[in-house]
N, C-alpha and C positions, 0 to 999 in steps of 0.2 A: 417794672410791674407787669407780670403776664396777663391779659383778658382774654379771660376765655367765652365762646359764643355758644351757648348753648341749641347747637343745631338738631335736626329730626334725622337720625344718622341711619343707614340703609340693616335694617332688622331683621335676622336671621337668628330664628331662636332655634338650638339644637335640641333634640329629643335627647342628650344627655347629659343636656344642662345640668339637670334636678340631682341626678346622679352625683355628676362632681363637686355638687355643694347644699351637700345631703340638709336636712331641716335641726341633725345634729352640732353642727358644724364639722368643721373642718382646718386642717393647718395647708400651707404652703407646701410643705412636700407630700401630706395625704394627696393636697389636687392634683400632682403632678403624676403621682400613681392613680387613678382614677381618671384622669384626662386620656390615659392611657391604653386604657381598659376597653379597646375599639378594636381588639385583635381579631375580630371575626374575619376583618378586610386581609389579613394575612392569610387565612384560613386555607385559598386554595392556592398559595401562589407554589407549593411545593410538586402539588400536582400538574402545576404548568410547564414549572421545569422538567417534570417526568414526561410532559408532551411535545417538549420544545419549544414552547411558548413561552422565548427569552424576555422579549419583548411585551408581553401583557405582563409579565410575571414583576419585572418594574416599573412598571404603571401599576401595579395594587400596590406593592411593595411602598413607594414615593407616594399615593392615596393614602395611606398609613402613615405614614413619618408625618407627614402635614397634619390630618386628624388628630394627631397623637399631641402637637404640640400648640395645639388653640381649643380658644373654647367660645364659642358663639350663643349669645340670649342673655338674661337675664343677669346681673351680678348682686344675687342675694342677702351675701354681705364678703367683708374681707375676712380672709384665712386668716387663723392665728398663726406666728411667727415660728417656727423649727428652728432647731438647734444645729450649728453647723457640727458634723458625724454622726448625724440622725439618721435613719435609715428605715423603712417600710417596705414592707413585700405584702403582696395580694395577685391572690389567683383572680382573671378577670371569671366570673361568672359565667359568661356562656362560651367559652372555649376553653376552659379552665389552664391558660397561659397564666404561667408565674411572672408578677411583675414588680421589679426591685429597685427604686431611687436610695438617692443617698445625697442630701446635700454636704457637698463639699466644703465649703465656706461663703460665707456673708462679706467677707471685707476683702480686698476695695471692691469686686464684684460676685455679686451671688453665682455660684457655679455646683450647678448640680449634674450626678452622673446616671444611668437607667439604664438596665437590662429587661427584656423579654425573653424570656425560656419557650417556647412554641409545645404543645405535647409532640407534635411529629419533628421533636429535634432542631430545629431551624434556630437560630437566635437572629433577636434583634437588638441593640444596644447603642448606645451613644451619649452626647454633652449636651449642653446649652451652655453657657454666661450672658450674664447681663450684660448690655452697655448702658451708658448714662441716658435717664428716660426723658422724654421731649415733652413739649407742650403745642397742641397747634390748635384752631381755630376751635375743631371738634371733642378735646380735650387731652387725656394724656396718652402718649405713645410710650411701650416698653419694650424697646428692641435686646434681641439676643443671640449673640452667634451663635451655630447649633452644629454638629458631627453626628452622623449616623454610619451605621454599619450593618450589614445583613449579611449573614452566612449560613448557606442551606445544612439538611440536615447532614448528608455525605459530607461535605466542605469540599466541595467542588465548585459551588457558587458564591463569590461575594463580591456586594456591592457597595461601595463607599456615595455619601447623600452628604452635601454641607450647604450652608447658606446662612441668610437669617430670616428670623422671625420677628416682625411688630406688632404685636400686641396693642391692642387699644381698648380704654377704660372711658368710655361716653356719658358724660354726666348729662342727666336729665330735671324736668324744673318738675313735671310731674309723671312719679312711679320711678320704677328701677331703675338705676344705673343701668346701661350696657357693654358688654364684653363683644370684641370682636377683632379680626385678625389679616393682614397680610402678611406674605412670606413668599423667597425665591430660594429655588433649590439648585445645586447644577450635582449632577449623579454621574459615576463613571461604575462598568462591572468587569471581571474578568474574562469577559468574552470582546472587549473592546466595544460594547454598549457604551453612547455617550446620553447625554440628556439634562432639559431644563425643566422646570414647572415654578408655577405660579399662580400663588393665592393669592383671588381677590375679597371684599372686603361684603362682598355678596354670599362666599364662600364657595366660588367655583373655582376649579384649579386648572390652568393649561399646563398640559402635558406636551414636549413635543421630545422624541426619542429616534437614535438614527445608530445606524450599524451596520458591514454586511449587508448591502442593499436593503435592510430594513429600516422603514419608514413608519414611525406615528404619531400621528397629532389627535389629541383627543381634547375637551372640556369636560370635566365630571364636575356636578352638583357636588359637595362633600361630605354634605350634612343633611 
């Protein structure tokens, strides 16, 4: 028998909460496209490559992948269930990027797949699966392998992201449930960029990237 402790767990409500679990509802692959929907952070990484700024350019680039696959605040209610070959597209709203999920299949692990179309050409694309979700003090853990991939709009640039993601679903005795997230990335690019990051559960990510006598460590807020 699992006991769980209902603790005051460290609360980060995102300003796109509300978004991804609209007062309509919502299913599991809608959230997944709407969680997504954060493409502004991509917005100038093309322009950095045009300035040579390899190195910032995977630092937004890897701030995106992370944003893209958590969700922090409030958990309104649970998504209804998709159908495995279901598929949804939506342009995000304020950079009118087209964004395309498709769950894969549900059995033995949920496995879904997602592109981003950039309008200045760039894509961005990649996986999740589930693994088997945990239970720990704070409540439940949903961990997920994840694949990313980035390829600018020339295809001159691309950078491969993998890691996982845990998910966390924090039961409360009074008011909402909450949602919240870590995750480790390890990123390699075709310029022989290497690099890690790491989300904590505050939702600050350490970045650290190295190349080419280029060096950076950075912490960005995420949310």
């Amino acid at each position: 028998m699992t006991t769980l402790i209902f603790e005051s767990p460290t609360l980060v409500e995102s300003s796109f909460i509300r978004y991804e679990f609209p007062p309509e509802g919502i299913t599991t692959l809608g959230h997944v496209v709407r969680r997504m929907q954060k493409t502004s952070m991509l917005s100038d990484v093309e322009e950095l490559l045009q300035s040579n700024q390899i190195v910032e350019a995977m630092s937004r680039l890897t701030t995106y992948a992370l944003a893209a696959a958590v969700s922090f605040g409030q958990l309104f209610y649970e998504p209804g269930q998709s159908n495995p070959g279901e598929s949804i597209s939506e342009n995000d709203p304020e950079t009118g990027a087209l964004i395309n999920a498709t769950l894969m299949k549900l059995s033995p692990d949920e496995h879904y797949s997602y592109v981003v179309q950039m309008p200045d050409g760039s894509r961005f694309q990649g996986s999740e699966t589930a693994v088997e979700q945990k239970y720990s003090a704070s409540g439940w853990i949903l961990p997920a392998d994840v694949r990313y991939e980035y390829v600018s709009a020339d295809e001159t640039w691309m950078v491969s992201l993998k890691g996982q993601v845990f998910r966390e679903i924090v039961p409360r005795l009074v008011g909402p449930w909450q949602m919240r997230a870590t995750a480790n990335l390890k990123m390699n690019d075709s310029t022989e960029l290497e690099g890690t990051a790491f989300l904590s559960r505050d939702a600050k990510v350490t970045l650290d990237i190295a190349g080419d006598e280029q060096i950076k460590h950075e912490v960005v807020q995420l949310l």
